[in-house]
C-alpha positions in Angstrom: 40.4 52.6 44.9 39.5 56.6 43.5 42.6 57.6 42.3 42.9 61.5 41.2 45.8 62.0 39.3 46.7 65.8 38.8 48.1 68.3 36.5 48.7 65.3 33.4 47.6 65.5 30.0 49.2 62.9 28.8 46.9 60.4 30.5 49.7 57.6 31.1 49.6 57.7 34.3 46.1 57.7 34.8 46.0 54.4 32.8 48.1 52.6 34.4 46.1 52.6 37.9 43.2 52.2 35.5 44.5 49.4 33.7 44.7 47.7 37.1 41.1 48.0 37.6 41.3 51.2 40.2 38.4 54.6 39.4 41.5 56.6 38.3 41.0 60.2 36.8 42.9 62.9 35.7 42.5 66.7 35.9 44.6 69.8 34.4 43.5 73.3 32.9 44.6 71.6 29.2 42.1 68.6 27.6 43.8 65.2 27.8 46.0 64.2 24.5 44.3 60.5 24.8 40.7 62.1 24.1 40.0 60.2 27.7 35.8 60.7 29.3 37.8 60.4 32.7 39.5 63.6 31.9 38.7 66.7 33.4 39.6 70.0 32.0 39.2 72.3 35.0 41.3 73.4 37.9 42.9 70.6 40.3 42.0 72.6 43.7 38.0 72.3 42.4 38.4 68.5 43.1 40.4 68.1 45.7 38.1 67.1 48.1 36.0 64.7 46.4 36.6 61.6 48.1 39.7 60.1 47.0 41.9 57.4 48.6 45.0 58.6 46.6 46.3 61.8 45.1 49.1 62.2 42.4 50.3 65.2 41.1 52.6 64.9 38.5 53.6 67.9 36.7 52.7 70.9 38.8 54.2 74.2 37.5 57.2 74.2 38.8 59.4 76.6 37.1 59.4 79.0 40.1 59.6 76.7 42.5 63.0 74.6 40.9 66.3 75.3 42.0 67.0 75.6 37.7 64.9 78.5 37.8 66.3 81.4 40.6 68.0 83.0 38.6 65.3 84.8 36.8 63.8 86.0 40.0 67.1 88.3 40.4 67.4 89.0 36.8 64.4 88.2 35.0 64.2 86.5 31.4 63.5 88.5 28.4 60.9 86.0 27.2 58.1 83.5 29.0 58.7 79.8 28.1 55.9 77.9 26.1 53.9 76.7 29.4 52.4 80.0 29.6 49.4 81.4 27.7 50.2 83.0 24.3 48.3 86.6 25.8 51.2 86.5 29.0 53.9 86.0 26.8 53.1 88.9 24.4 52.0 91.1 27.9 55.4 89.9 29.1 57.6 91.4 26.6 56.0 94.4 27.3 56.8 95.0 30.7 59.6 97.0 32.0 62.4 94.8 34.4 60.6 96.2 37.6 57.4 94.5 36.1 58.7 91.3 35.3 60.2 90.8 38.5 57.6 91.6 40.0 55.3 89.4 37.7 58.3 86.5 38.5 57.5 86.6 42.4 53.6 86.5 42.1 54.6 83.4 40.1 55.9 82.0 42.1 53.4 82.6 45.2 50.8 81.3 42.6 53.1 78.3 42.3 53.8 77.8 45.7 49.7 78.0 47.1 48.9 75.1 44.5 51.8 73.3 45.6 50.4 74.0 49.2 46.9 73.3 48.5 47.6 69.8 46.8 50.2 68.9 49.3 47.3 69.6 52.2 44.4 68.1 50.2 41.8 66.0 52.3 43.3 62.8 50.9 44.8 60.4 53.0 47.9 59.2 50.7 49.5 61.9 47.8 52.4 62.0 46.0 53.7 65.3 44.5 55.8 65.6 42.2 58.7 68.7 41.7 62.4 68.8 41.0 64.7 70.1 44.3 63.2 73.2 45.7 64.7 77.0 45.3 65.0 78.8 49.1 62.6 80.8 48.3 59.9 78.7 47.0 60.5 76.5 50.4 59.9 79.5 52.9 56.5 79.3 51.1 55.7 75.9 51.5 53.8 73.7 55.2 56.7 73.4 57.9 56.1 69.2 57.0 57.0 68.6 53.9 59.8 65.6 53.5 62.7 66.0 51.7 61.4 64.0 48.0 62.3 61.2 46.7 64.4 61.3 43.6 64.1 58.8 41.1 65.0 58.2 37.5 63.5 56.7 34.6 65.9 54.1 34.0 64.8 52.9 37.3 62.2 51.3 35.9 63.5 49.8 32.5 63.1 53.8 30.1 66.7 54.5 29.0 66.8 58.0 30.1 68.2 60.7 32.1 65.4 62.6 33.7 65.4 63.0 38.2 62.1 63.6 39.3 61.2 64.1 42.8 58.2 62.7 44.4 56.9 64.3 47.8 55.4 61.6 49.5 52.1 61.5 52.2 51.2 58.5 53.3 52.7 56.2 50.4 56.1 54.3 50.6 58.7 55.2 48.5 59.2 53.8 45.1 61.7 50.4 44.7 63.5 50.1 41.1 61.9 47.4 39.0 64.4 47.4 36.3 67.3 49.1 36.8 69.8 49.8 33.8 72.9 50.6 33.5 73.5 54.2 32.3 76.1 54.9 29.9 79.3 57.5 30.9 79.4 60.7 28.9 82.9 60.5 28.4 83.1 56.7 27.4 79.9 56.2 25.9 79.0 59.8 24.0 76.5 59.1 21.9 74.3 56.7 24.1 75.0 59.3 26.9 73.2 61.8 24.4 70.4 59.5 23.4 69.5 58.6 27.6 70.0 63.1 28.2 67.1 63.3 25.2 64.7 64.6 27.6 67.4 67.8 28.6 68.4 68.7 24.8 65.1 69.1 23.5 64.7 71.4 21.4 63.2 74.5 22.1 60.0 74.7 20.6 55.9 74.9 21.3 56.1 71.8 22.2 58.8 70.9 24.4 57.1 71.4 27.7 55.3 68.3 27.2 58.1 66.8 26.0 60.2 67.5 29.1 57.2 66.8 31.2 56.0 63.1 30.0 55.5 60.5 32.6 57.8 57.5 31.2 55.9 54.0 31.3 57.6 52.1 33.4 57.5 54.8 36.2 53.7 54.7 35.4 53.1 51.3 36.3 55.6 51.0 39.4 53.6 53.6 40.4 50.6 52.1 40.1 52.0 48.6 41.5 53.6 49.7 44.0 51.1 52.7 45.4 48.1 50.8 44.3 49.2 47.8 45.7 50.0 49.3 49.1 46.5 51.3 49.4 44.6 47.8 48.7 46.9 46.0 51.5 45.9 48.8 53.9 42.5 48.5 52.9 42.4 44.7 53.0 43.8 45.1 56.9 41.2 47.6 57.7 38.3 45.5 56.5 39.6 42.3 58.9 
């Protein structure tokens, strides 16, 4: 199975589907951290239609699109996070608080179109992931998309706090594997803390990837369970 796995760096998802013997690739506008030759540093809509059975985008940008982040389209922040380029950031602080706003809604039309374009890619089966949608960034978005999937890390064995919402075409949603049991704030503090890492990360240059990491074991039940369906489907089609 070609599997295209979009907007990652980190390359753990991408080798989990490889590590199960699929053609699995990953594409975003940074170079991979693993140093991967099935890495392509480019833009994901250039590849989109390049014969793929299964698409999974994992960390689109998303901080227009989220619920978390509509505020700043009505009052807009005084500084961009780390995700964007170091030129925007210093142009950004520059602008007057007509021009941010402004600057704020092309975002998140920019966002939205990639979202679009991924969503309605020319592959049979894709997964997309992004948090719960603001109102505004779903007026944007095709008439069909689902409501997502939410799922958590300690789903699948990772003893953290961390939703993540997969829109699904074409796949089944995802079963728990290994399902923990999470700790309550107010009777368990400190391992409450240690599973809400992920949210109390330090600001930094670095803590976009932080916050964006696939876990491992939501790697591999993806690539279990998606990979195994797609081969089922496949085996039923060829008799």
């Amino acid at each position: 199975m070609r599997v295209l796995i979009g907007c990652e760096t980190s390359g753990v998802m991408r080798r989990a589907f490889s590590a199960r013997g699929h053609d699995a690739w990953s594409v975003d506008l940074l170079p991979s951290e693993d140093g991967s030759n099935r890495h392509i540093v480019g833009d994901l809509r250039d590849y989109l239609a390049d014969g793929w059975d299964l698409l999974a985008v994992m960390h689109p940008p998303c901080t227009r699109l989220c619920n978390s982040g509509v505020r700043w389209l009505h009052e807009p922040s005084k500084r961009l996070p780390e995700t964007y380029a170091a030129a925007e950031r210093e142009a950004y602080l520059r602008m007057s608080r007509e021009e941010r706003l402004a600057f704020l809604w092309a975002d998140l039309d920019r966002g939205a179109a990639l979202f679009a374009a991924c969503w309605q890619a020319p592959v049979p089966r894709v997964a997309v992931e992004n948090p719960v949608m603001n109102p505004h960034a779903r007026e944007r978005l095709p008439a069909d998309l689902p409501r997502p999937q939410i799922v958590q890390p300690w789903w699948f064995g990772d003893p953290f706090f961390k939703a993540t919402g997969f829109y699904l075409r074409g796949l089944p949603p995802l079963v728990p594997t290994n399902k923990l049991v999470p700790p309550r704030k107010a009777e368990e503090p400190e391992r409450h803390a240690k599973w809400s890492a992920i949210h109390r990360a330090s600001p930094g240059p670095d803590r976009w990837k932080i916050r964006s990491r696939t876990f491992q074991g939501l790697a591999e039940a993806c690539a279990d369970q998606w990979g195994g369906f797609v081969e089922r489907q496949q085996e039923v089609r060829n008799g």
